[in-house]
N, CA, C and O atoms as a GROMACS GRO file, in nm:
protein
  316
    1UNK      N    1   0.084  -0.118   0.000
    1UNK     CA    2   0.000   0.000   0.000
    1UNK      C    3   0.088   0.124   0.000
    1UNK      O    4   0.196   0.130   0.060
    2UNK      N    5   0.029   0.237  -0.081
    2UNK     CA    6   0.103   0.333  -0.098
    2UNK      C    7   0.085   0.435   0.008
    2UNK      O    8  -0.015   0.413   0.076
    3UNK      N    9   0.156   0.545   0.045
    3UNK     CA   10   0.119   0.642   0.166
    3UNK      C   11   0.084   0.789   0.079
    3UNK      O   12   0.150   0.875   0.021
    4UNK      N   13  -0.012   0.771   0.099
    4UNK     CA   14  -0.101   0.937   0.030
    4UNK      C   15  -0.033   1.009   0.014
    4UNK      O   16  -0.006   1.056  -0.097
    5UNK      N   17   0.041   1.055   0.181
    5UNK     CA   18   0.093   1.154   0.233
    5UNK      C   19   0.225   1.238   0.184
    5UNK      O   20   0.269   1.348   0.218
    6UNK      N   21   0.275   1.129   0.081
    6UNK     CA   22   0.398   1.136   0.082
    6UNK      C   23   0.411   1.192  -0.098
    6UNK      O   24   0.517   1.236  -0.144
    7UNK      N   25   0.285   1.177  -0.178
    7UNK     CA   26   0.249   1.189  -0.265
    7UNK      C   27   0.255   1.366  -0.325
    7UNK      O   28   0.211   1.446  -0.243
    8UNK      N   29   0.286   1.402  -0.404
    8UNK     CA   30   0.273   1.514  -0.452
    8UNK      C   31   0.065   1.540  -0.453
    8UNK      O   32  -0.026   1.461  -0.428
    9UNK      N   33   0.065   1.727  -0.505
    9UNK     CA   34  -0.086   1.727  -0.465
    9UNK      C   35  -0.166   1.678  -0.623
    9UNK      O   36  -0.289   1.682  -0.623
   10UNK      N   37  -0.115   1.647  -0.713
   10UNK     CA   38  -0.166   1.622  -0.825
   10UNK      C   39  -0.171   1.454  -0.855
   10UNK      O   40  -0.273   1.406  -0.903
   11UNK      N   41  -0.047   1.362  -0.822
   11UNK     CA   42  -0.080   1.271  -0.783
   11UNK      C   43  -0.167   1.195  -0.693
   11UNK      O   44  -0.211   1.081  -0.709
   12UNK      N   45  -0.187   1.288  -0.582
   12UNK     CA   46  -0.292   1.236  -0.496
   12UNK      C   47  -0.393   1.256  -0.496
   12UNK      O   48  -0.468   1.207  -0.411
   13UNK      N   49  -0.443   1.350  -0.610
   13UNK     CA   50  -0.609   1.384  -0.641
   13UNK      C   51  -0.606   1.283  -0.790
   13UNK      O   52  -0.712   1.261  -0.847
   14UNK      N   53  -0.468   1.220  -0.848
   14UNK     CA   54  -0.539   1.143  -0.937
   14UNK      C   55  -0.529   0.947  -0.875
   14UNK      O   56  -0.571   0.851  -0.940
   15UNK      N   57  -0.484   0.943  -0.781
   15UNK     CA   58  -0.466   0.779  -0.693
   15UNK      C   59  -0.617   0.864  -0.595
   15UNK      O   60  -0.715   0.825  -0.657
   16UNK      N   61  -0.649   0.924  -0.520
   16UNK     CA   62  -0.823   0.947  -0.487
   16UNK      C   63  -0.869   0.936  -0.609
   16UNK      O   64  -0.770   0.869  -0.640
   17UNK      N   65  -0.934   0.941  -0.717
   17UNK     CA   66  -1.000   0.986  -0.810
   17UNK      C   67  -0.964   0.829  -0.911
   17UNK      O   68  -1.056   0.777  -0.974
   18UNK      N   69  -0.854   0.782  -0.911
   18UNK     CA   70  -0.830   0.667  -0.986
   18UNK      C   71  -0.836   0.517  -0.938
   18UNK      O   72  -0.879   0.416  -0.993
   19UNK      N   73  -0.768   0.540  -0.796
   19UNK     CA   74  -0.732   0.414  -0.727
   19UNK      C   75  -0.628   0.412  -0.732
   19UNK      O   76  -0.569   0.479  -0.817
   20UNK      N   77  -0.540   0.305  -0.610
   20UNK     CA   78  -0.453   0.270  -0.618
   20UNK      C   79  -0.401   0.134  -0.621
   20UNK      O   80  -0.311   0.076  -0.561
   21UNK      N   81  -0.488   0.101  -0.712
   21UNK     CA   82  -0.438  -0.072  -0.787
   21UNK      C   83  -0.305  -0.075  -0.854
   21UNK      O   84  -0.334  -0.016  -0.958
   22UNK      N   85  -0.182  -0.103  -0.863
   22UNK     CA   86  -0.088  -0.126  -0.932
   22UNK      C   87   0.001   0.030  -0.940
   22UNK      O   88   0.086   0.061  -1.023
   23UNK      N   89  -0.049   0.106  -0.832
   23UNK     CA   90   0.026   0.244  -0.819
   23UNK      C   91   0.170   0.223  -0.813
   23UNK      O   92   0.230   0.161  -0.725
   24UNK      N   93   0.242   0.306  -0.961
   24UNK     CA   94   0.367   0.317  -0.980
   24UNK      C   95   0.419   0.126  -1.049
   24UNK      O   96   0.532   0.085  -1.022
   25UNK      N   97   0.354   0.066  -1.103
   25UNK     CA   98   0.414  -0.054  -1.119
   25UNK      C   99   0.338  -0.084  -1.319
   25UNK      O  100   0.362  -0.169  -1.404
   26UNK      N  101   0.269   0.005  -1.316
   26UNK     CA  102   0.255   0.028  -1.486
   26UNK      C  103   0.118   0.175  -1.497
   26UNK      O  104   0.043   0.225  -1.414
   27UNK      N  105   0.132   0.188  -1.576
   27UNK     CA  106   0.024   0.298  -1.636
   27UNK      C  107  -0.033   0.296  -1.802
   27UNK      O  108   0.019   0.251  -1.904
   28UNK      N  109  -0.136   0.352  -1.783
   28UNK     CA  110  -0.177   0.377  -1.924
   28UNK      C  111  -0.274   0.466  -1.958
   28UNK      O  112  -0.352   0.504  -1.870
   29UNK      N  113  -0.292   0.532  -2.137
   29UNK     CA  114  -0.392   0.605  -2.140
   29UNK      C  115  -0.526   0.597  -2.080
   29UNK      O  116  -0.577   0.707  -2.056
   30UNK      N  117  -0.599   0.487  -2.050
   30UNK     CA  118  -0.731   0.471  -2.001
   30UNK      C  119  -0.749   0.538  -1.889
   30UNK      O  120  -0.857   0.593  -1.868
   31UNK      N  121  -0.631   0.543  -1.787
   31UNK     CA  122  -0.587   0.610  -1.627
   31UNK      C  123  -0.638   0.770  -1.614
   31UNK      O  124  -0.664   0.860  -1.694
   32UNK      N  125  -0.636   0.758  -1.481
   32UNK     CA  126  -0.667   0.935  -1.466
   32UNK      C  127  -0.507   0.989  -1.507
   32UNK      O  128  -0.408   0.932  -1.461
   33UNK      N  129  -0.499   1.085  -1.582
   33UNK     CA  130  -0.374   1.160  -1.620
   33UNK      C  131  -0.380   1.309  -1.534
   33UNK      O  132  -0.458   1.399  -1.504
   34UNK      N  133  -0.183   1.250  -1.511
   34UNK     CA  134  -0.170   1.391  -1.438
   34UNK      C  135   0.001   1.424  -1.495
   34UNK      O  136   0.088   1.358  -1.552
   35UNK      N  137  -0.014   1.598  -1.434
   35UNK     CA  138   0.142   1.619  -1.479
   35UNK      C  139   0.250   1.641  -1.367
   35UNK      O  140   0.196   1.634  -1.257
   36UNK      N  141   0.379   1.664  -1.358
   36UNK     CA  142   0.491   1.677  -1.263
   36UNK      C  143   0.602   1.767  -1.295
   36UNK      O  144   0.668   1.772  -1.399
   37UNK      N  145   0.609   1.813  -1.223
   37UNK     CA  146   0.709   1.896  -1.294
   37UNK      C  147   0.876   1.867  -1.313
   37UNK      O  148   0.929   1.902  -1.207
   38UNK      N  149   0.935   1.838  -1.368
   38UNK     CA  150   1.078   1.799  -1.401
   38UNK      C  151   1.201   1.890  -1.435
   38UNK      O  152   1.163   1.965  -1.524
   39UNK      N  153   1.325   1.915  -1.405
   39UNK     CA  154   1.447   1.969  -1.473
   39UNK      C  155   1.491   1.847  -1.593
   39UNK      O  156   1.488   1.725  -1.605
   40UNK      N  157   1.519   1.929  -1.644
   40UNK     CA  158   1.608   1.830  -1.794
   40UNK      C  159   1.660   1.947  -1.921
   40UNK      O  160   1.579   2.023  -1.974
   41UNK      N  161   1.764   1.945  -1.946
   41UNK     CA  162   1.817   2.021  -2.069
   41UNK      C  163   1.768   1.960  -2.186
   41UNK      O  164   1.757   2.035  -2.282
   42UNK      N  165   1.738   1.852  -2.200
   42UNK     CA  166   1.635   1.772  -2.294
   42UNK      C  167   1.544   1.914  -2.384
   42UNK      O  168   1.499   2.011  -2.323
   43UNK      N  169   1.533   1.894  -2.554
   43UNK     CA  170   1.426   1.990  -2.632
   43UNK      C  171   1.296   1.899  -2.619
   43UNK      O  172   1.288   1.778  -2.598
   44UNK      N  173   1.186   2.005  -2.638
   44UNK     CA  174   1.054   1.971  -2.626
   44UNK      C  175   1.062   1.920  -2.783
   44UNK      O  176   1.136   1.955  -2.875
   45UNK      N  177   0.947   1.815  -2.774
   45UNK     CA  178   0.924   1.737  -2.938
   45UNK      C  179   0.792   1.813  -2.962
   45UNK      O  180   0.716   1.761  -3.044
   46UNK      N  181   0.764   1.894  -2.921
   46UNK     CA  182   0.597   1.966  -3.007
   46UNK      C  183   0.675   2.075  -3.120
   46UNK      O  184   0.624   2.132  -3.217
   47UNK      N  185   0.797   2.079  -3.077
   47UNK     CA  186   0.831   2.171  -3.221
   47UNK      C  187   0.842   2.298  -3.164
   47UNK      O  188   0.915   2.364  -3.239
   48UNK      N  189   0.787   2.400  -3.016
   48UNK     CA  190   0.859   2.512  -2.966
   48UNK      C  191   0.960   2.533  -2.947
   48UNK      O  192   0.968   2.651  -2.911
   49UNK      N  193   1.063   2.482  -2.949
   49UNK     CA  194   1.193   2.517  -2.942
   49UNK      C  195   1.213   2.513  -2.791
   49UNK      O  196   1.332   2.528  -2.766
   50UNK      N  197   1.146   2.499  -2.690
   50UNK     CA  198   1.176   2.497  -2.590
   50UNK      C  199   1.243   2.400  -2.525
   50UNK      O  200   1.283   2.311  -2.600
   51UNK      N  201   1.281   2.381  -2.358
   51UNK     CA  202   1.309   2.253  -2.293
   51UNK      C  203   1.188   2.151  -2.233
   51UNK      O  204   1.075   2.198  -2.220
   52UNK      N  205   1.211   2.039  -2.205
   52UNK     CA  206   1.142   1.948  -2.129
   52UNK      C  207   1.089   1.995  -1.984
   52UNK      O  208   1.191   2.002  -1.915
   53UNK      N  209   1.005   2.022  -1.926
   53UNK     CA  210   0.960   2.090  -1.878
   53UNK      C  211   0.892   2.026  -1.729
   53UNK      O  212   0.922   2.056  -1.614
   54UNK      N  213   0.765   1.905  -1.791
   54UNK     CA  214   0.691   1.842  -1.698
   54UNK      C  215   0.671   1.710  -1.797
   54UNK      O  216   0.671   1.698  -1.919
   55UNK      N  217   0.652   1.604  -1.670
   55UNK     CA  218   0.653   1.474  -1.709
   55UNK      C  219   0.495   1.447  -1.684
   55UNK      O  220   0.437   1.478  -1.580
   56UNK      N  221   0.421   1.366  -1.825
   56UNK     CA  222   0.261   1.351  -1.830
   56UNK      C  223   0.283   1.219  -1.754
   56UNK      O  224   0.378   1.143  -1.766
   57UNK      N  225   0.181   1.208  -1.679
   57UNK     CA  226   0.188   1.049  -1.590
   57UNK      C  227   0.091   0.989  -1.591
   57UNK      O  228  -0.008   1.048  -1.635
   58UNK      N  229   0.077   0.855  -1.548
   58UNK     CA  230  -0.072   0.813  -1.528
   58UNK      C  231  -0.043   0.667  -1.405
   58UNK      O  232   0.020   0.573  -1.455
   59UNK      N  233  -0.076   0.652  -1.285
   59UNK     CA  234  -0.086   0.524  -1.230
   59UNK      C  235   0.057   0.539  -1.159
   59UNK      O  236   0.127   0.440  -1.136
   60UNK      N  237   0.108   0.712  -1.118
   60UNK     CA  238   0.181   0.704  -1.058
   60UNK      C  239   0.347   0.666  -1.158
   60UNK      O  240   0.443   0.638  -1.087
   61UNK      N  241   0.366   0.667  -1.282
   61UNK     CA  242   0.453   0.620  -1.408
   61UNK      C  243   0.450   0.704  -1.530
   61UNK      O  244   0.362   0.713  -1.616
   62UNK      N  245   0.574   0.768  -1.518
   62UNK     CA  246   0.570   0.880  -1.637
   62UNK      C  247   0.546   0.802  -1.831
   62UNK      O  248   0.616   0.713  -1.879
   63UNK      N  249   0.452   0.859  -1.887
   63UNK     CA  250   0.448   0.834  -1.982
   63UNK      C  251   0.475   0.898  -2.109
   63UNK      O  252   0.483   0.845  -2.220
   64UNK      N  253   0.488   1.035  -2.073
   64UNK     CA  254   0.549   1.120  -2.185
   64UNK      C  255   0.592   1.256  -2.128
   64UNK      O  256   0.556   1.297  -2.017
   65UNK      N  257   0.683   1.330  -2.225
   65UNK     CA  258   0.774   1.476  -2.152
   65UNK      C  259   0.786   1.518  -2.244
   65UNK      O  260   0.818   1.474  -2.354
   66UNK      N  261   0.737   1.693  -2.177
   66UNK     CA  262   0.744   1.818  -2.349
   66UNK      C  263   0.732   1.908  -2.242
   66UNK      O  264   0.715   1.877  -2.124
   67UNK      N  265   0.746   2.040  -2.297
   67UNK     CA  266   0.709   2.153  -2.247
   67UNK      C  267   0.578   2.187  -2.173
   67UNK      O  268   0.486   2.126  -2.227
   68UNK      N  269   0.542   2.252  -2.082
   68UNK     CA  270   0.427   2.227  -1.972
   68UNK      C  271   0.263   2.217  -2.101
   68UNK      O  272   0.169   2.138  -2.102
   69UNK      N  273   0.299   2.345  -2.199
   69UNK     CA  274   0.193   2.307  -2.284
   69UNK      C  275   0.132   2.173  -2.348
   69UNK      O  276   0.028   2.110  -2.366
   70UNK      N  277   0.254   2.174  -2.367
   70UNK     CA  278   0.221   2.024  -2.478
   70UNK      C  279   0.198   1.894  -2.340
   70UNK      O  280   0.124   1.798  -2.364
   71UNK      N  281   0.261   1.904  -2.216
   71UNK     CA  282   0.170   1.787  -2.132
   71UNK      C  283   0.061   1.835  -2.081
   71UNK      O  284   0.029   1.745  -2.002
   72UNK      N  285  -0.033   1.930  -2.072
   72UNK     CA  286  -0.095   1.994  -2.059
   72UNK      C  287  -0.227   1.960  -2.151
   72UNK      O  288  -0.337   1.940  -2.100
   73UNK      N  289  -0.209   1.957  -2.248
   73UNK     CA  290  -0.279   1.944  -2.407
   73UNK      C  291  -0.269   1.800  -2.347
   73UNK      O  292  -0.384   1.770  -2.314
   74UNK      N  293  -0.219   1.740  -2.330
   74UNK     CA  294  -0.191   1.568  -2.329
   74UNK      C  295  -0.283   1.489  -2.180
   74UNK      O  296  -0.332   1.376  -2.185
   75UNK      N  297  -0.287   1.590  -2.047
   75UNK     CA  298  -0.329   1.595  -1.979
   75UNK      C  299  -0.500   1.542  -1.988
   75UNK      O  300  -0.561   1.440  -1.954
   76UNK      N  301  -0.542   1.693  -2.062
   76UNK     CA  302  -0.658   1.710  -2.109
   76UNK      C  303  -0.701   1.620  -2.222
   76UNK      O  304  -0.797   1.543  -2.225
   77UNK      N  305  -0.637   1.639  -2.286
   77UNK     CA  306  -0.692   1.515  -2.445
   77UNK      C  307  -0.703   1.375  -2.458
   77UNK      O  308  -0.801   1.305  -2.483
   78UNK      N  309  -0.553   1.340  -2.430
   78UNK     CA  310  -0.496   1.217  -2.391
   78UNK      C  311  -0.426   1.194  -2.589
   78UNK      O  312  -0.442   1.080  -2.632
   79UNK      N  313  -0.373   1.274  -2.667
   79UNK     CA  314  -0.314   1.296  -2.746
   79UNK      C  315  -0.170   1.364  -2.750
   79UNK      O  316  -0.114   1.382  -2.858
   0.00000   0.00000   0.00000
């Protein structure tokens, strides 16, 4: 069992809101999606020219990284 507490506040409104069946041990689009914020000198792939910014997650397991927009858009859409 995982400890809430210890959870960032966006992860823990999506493990309330999702469950925590298999938290951090796989994820996928079907999941409640959330974002995190990350350092990385890494370029964003949406094509702004910017850096990597925030990591899109789902089930507690990062699944994709771009600039806050583009996980953002990804957040919301699931595209």
């Amino acid at each position: 069992m995982i400890d809430l507490n210890k959870l960032s506040k966006n992860a823990r409104s999506a493990a309330m809101r999702g469950g925590t069946s298999g938290w951090g041990q796989y994820g996928s689009d079907t999941q409640i999606r959330y974002m995190e914020e990350i350092k990385t000198r890494k370029r964003c792939r949406c094509g702004c020219g910017g850096r990597k910014t925030h990591v899109g997650m789902a089930n507690g397991v990062g699944l994709m990284s771009g600039c806050e927009f583009s996980v953002r858009r990804w957040v919301k859409e699931g595209e």
